[in-house]
C-alpha positions as CSV (number, residue, x, y, z in Angstrom):
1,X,0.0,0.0,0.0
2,X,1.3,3.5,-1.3
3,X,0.9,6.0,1.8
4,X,0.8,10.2,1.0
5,X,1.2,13.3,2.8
6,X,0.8,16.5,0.7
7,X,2.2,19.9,1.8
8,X,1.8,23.2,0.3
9,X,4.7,25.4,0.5
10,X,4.6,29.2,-0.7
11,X,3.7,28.1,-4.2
12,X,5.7,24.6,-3.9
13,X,3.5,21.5,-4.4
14,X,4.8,18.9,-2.3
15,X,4.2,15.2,-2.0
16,X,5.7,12.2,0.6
17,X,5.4,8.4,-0.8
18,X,6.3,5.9,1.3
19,X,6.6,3.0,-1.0
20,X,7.4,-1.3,-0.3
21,X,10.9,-1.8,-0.4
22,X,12.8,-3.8,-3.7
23,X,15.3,-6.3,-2.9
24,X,18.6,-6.5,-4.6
25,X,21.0,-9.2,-4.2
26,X,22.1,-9.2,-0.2
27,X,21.0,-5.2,-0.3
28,X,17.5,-4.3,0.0
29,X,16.4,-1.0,-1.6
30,X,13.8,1.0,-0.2
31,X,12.1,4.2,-1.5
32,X,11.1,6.4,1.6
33,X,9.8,9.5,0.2
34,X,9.6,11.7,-3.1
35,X,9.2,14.9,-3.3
36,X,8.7,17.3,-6.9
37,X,9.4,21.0,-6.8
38,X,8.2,23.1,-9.4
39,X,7.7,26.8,-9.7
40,X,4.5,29.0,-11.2
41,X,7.6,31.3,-11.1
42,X,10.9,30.2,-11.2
43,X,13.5,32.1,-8.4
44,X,16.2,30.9,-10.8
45,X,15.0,32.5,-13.9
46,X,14.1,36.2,-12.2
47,X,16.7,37.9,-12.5
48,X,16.1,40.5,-9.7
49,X,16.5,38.0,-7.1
50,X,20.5,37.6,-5.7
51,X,21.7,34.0,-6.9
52,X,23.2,33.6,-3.7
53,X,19.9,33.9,-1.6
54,X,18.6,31.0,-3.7
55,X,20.9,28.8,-3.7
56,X,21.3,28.0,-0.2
57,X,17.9,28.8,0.8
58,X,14.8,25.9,1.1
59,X,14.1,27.7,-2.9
60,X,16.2,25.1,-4.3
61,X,16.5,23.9,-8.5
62,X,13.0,22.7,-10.2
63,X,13.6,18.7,-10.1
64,X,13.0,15.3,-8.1
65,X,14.9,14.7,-4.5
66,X,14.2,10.6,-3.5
67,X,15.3,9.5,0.2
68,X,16.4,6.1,-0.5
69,X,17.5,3.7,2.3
70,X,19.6,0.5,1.9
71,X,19.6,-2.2,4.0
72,X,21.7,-5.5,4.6
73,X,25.0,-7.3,5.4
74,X,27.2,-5.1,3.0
75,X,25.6,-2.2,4.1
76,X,26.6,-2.4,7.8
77,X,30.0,-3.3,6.7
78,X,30.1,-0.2,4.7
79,X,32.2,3.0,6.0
80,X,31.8,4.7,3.2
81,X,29.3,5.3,0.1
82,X,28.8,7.6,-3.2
83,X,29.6,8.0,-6.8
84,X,26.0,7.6,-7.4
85,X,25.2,6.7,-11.4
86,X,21.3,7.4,-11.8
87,X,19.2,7.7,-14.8
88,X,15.2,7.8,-15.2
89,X,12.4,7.5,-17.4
90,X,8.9,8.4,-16.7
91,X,5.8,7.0,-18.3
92,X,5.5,10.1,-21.5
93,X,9.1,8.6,-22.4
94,X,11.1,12.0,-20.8
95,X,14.4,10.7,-19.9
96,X,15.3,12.3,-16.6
97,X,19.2,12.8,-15.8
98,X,20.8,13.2,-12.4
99,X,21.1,16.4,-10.9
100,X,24.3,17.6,-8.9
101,X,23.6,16.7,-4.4
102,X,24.8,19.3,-2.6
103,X,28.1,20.2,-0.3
104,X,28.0,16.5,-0.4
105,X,27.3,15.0,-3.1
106,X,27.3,11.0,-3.6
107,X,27.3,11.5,-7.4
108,X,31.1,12.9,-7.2
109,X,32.4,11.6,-4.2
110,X,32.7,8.6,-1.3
111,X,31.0,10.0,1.8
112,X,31.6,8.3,5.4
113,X,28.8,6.7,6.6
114,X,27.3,9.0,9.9
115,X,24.4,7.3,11.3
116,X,24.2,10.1,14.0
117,X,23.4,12.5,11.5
118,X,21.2,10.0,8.5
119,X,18.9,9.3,12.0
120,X,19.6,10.9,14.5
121,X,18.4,10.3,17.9
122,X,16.5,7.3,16.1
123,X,18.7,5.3,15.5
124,X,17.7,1.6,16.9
125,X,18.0,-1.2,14.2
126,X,19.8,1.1,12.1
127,X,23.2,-1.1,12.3
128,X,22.7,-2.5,8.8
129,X,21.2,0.5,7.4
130,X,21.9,3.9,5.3
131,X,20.0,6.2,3.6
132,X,20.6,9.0,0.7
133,X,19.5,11.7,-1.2
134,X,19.2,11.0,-5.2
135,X,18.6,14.5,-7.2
136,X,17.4,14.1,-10.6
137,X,15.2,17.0,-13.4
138,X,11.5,17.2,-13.4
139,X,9.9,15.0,-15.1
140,X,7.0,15.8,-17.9
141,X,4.0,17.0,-16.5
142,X,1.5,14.6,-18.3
143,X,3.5,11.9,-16.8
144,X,2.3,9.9,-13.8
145,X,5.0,7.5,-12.8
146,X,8.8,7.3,-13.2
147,X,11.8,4.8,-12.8
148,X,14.9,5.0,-11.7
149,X,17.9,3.0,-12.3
150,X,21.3,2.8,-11.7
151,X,24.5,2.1,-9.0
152,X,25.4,2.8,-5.5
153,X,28.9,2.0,-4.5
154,X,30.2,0.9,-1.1
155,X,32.9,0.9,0.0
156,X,34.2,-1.6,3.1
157,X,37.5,-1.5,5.0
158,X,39.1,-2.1,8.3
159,X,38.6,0.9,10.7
160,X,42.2,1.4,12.7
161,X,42.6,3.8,14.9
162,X,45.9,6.1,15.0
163,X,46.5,8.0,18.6
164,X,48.6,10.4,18.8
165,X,49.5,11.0,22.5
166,X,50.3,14.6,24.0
167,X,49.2,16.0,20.8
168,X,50.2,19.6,22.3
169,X,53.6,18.8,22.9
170,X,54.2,17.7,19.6
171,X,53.8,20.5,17.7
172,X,56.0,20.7,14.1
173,X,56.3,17.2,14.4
174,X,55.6,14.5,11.6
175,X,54.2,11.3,12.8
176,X,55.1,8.3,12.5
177,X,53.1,5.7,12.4
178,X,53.5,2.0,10.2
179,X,49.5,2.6,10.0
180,X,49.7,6.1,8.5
181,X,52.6,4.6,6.2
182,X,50.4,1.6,5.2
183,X,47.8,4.1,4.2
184,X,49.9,6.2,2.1
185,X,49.0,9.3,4.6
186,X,51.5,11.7,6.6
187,X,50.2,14.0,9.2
188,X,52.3,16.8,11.0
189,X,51.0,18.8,13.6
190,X,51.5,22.3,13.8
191,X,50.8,25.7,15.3
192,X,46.7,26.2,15.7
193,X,48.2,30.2,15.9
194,X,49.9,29.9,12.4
195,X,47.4,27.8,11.1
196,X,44.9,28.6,8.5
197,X,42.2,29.0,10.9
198,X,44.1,31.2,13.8
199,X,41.9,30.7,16.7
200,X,41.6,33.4,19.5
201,X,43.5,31.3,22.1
202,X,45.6,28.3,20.3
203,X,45.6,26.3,23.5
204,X,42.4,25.3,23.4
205,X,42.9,24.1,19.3
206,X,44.9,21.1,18.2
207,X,46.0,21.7,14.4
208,X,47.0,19.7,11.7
209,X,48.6,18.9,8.0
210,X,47.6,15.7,6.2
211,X,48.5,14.7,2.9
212,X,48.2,11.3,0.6
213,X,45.2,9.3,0.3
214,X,43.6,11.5,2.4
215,X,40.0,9.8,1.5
216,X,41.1,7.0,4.0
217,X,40.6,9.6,6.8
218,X,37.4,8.2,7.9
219,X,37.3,10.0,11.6
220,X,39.2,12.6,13.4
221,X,38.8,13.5,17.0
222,X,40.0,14.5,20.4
223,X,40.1,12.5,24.3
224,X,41.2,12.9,27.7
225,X,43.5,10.9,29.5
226,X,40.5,8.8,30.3
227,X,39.8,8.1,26.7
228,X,36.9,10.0,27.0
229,X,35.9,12.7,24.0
230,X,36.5,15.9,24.2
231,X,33.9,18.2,22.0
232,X,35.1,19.9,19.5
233,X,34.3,22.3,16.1
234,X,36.1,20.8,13.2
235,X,37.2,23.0,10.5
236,X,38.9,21.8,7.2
237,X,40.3,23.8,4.5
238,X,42.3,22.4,1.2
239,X,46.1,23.0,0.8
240,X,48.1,22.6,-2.9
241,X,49.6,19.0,-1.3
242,X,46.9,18.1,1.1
243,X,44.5,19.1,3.9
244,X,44.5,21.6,7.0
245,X,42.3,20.4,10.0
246,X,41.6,22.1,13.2
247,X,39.7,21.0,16.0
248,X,38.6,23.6,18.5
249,X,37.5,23.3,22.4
250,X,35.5,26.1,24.4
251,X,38.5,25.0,27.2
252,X,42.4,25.3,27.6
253,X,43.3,21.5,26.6
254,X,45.9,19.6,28.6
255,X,49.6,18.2,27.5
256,X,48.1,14.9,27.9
257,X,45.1,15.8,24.9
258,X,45.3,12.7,22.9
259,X,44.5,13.2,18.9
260,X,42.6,10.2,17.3
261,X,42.7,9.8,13.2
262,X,40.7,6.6,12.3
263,X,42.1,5.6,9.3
264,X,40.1,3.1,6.4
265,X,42.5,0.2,5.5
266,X,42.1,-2.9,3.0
267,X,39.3,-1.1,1.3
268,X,36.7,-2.8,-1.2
269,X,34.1,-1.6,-3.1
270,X,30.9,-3.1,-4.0
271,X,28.6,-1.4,-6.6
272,X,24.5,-1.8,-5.5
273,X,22.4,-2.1,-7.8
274,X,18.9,0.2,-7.5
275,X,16.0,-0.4,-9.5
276,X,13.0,1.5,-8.3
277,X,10.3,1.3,-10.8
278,X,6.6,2.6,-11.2
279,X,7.2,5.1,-8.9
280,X,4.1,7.6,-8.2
281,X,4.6,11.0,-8.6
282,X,3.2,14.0,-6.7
């Protein structure tokens, strides 16, 4: 049974479908919701409107955005999952390409899986789960149902854990480490004050410089001396060779601060097939 909830949102016709899940292999594929935006007047096309307070606002492109959750043993091995490959079709023959995601975007790139933030405080029986956002153009408007086709991949691997004790007292220091080495990754710390970022008070930052296969960073964070986490703000920014991070406490942290970089090893990738057809539209 199909199941719809229809919202009407300053002009935007909205529509949620909940539909039974298709089973692929060991993964299962489920559709969660739809949703169509179209415009009596397109944001995009008036020209008196600033791009920028489109683009980032809930006035996003004309198109389709599908929630789609996967489910099963290679999916709660997975750390990581992306470069998305979708194509559609809907019933007036309209071919429907994929549309670019976002900051991230699983069409371009391999995204670490974060069940905090897919569920958040739900998140019981969510082990062998994930869910994502596929963005594709509108479909006609005669047309009444659509399908969409194409690969997920995910990627598996060995989460290992690099700590890095007294991180303060080991500023301008490269580390070594036969785990970084076996990734291909080097890390030096350095200076939070000379750093990109330049916080207020550097003894409350830890900074660093990573270069190499820097897409096997799969985690990066900060504990006590009792192992417990301290919270930080993470900021990244892009160097010529590599990758800045700092990570930023509302206290003074100790000599004893220990830096944790997970690190992905023995990766393998597994491409998921999705086949989602006679999907409803709103």
């Amino acid at each position: 049974m199909i199941k719809a909830l229809w919202l009407t949102v300053v002009g935007v016709m909205v529509a949620l479908f909940i539909i039974p899940p298709s089973c692929s292999a060991q993964v299962k594929v489920k559709l969660l919701n739809i949703t169509e935006t179209r415009y009596s007047n397109n944001p995009l096309a008036d020209k008196t409107i600033p791009e920028s307070n489109i683009q980032f606002s809930s006035m996003n492109k004309p198109g389709l955005l599908l929630t789609v959750e996967l489910q099963g043993v290679e999916v709660k091995k997975a750390t990581k999952y992306g470069l998305l490959q979708i194509a559609g079709k809907d019933d007036a023959g309209t071919v429907i390409k994929q549309q670019a995601g976002g900051f991230h975007d699983p069409g371009e790139e391999l995204i670490v899986v974060d069940r905090d933030s897919m569920y958040m405080s739900d998140k019981t029986g969510t082990e062998d789960k994930l869910k994502f956002e596929i963005r594709t153009e509108l479909p006609s408007r005669a047309a009444k149902k659509v399908d969409i086709n194409g690969t997920i991949t995910l990627s598996a691997s060995q989460p290992t854990n690099v700590d890095i004790a007294s991180v303060p007292t080991k500023i301008g220091q490269s580390i070594k480490d036969k785990v970084l080495t076996q990734a291909g990754i080097t890390i030096k710390i350095v200076n939070s004050k000379d750093s990109f970022f330049a916080p207020d008070d550097a003894e409350k930052a830890v900074s660093f410089e990573a270069s190499g296969k820097l897409d096997a960073i799969l985690d990066v964070k900060l504990l006590d001396d009792k192992g417990k986490e301290i919270s930080t703000g993470q900021m990244t920014s892009g160097m010529s060779n590599g990758k800045s991070y700092m990570l930023d406490s509302s206290e003074k942290l100790p000599k004893n601060t220990k830096l944790r970089i997970t690190i992905a090893l023995n990766e393998k990738s597994t491409k998921v097939p999705i086949s989602l057809k006679n999907i409803p539209l709103p």
